[in-house]
Structure formats: structure tokens, C-alpha cells
N, C-alpha and C positions, 0 to 999 in steps of 0.2 A: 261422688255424687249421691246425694241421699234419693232415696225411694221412697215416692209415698204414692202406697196402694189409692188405686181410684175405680170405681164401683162401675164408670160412663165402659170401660172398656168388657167386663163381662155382661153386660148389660146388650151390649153391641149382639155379641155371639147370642145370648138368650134368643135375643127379637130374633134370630134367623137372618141375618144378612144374607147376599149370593156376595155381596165381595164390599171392600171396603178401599176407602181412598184416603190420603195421609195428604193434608195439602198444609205447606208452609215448611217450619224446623220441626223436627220432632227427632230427637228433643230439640229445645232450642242450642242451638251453638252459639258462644261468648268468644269464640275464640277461630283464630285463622291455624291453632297448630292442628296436623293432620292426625298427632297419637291421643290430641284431648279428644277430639271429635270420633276418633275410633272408639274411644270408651265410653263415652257417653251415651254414644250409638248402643252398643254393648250392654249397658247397662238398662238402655230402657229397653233394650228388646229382651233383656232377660227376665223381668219383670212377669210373675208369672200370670196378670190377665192380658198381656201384651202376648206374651206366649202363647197361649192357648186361641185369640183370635187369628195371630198370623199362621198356625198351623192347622184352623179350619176354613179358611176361605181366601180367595185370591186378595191380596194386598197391594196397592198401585199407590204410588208415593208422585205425586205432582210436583215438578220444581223447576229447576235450571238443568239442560244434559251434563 
């Protein structure tokens, strides 16, 4: 999965959020296998503005339980 830095998520952190909400795929997932979707996961959450939001403020993801 390529990575392409995106500015909207340090941007987030700057403004001061108290928390943030994730609603929909993210990333999107193409696929029903469990190890794609594990690394995908992985990979955007590795992402380091991805990073640096999820480890300064509560992050809640809306979706299906």
C-alpha cells in the first residue's frame, strides 16, 4: 500500500481537537481477506500524521460492531 502524506491530518492536531471521529473505511478496504485488511489498517495507522493524532487525543471510529 503506498503512502501518501496528507497535511488535513496534522492540521487536525494543530486546531486543538479534544477527540476525533473516523467515520466510514479508513482506509478504505477492497477486500473481504482478514491479513489484507490487517495491513492496511497497519499501514495507515503507521503513517506518521496519523500517528501523532491518534496518540494525542481520544480517537472513536463509527462503523458496524
Amino acid at each position: 500500500m503506498r503512502v501518501v502524506l496528507d497535511p488535513v491530518w496534522t492540521r487536525i492536531v494543530d486546531e486543538g481537537c479534544d477527540s476525533f471521529a473516523m467515520l466510514g473505511d479508513t482506509p478504505y478496504l477492497d477486500t473481504s481477506g482478514l491479513n489484507v485488511a490487517r495491513s492496511k489498517h497497519r499501514t495507515f495507522l503507521a503513517q506518521p500524521e496519523i500517528s501523532r493524532l491518534i496518540s494525542s487525543m481520544p480517537v472513536g471510529h463509527l462503523g458496524r460492531p
